[in-house]
C-alpha angles and dihedrals in degrees: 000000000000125000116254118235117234104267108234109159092093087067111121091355116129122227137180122215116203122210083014095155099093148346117010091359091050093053098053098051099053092043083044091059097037085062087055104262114135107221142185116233107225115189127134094201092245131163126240087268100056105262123166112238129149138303090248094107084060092048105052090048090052084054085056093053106047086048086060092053096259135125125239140132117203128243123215099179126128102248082203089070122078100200092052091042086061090050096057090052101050085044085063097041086046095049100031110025095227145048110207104147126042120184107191097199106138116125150152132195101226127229106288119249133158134263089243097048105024120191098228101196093053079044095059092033099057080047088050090058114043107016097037099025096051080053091054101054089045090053101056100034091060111077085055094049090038087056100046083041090231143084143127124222122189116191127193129240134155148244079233097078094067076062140253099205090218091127126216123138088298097228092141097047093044092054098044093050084055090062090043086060088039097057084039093056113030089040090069095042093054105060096088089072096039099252114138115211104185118154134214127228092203119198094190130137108258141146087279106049085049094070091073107067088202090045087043095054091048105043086048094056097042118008106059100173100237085073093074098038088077095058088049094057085049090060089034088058134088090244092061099133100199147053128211101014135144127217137190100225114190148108088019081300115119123176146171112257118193147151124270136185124190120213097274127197102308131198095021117151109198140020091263091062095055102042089054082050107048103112074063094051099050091041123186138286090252088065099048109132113191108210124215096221148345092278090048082055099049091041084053079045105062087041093065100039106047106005087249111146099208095163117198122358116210128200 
């Protein structure tokens, strides 16, 4: 096994930190800052249910930080609203001159309700957080990170989306599978300009995963939150080799998490046809293709489909 070098290219970045107050959050920015990056702590003090506090939880991590001889102001602003997420970001560039790292890791987990009788406004709410809120944040960090013609962005998903089958009204997991396209997609848009989107898929013991006294158990054994920090900082870092990538974080385990298709049952002309074939259609482990992108998809696609060989599509 070879011997890590010291990673140094965090050293004088700024990055913001969104839902820093605790758990996860909590965890990035002070390994964030131990690694030299100056961030900003955002947390609104909210409850699981989205619930606007105070901005206290910031600034008590911000405390942490500078005890530990770090730099860091806290943030108390609502990442669902546009106008405040603009704020935030003028606030950075104000007080630190630059944004080159965003960590879009603010969540809640909604009021449960179930699929029969959902609670639309958890519903919105738990949306308004990760998918849109994560949009937001891009959005205005991008411009920055266009014009110094560097940034890394690292979204976050979750393990959920594969499905847990546990019903309820799936807000969470809903919300969480849009952040997973979004990564997918914007992350291999932004390269040109040298910004980096990846997503994490974190196991780690939080507010959230202790609702669920099974989920609690687990996380609590086996997922202590520090161990995916350090995958965050590897995204977060200069180093970091890919765009629009997933990973399962947990447990000192990361790994790449993507989307796959088998051939499937091809030339068939009614619904017949395709029910008598549907072993065909689901296909097995062994033919899994993973594609690299939604035109590699559509190129796999057509083969199947037709016999074509189109090869690559470009845009």
């Amino acid at each position: 096994m070879t011997t890590p070098t010291k990673l140094t290219s965090l050293q004088g970045r700024v990055a913001i930190v969104t839902g820093a107050g605790g758990g996860l959050g909590r965890e990035y920015a002070l390994l964030l800052a131990a690694y030299g990056a100056k961030v900003v702590v955002n947390d609104y003090g909210g409850t699981l249910d989205g619930q606007r506090g105070t901005s206290s939880r910031s600034e008590a991590v911000v405390e942490e930080i500078k005890a530990r001889g770090g730099e860091a102001m806290a943030d108390g602003h609502d990442i669902s609203i546009q106008t405040e997420v603009q704020q935030l970001v003028q606030n950075t560039l104000a007080a630190y001159g630059a944004v080159h790292i965003l960590v879009n890791n603010a969540g809640i987990a909604g009021q449960m309700s179930s699929h029969d009788n959902v609670n639309e406004a958890s519903f919105r709410r738990t949306w308004e957080i990760a998918a849109l809120g994560s949009i937001l944040l891009i959005s205005a960090v991008y411009p920055t990170m266009e014009k110094q013609g560097y940034g890394r962005i690292i979204n976050t998903s979750s393990d959920s989306i594969v499905g847990m089958g546990a019903g309820g009204d799936g807000g969470y997991v809903a919300s969480k599978g849009a952040v997973f396209g979004l990564t997918r997609d914007l992350g291999r848009m932004s390269t040109k300009a040298d910004i980096k989107i990846n997503g994490i898929m974190p196991s780690a013991v939080s507010r959230m995963s202790d609702l669920s006294p099974v989920i609690k158990r687990i996380t609590r054994q086996y997922f202590e939150p520090h161990l995916v920090a350090d995958f965050v900082v590897v995204l977060a870092s200069e180093e970091c080799p890919v765009s629009g990538e997933l990973f399962s974080v947990g447990g000192g385990r990361a790994a790449r998490t993507t989307l796959a298709t088998v051939p499937g049952h091809s030339r068939e002309k009614s619904p017949e046809g395709y029910l008598a074939n549907f072993d065909t259609v689901m296909g097995q482990s062994k033919d899994l293709f993973v594609p690299a992108d939604t035109l590699d998809l559509v190129s796999y696609a057509i083969r199947h489909a037709t016999g074509e060989e189109v090869g690559k599509i470009e845009m």
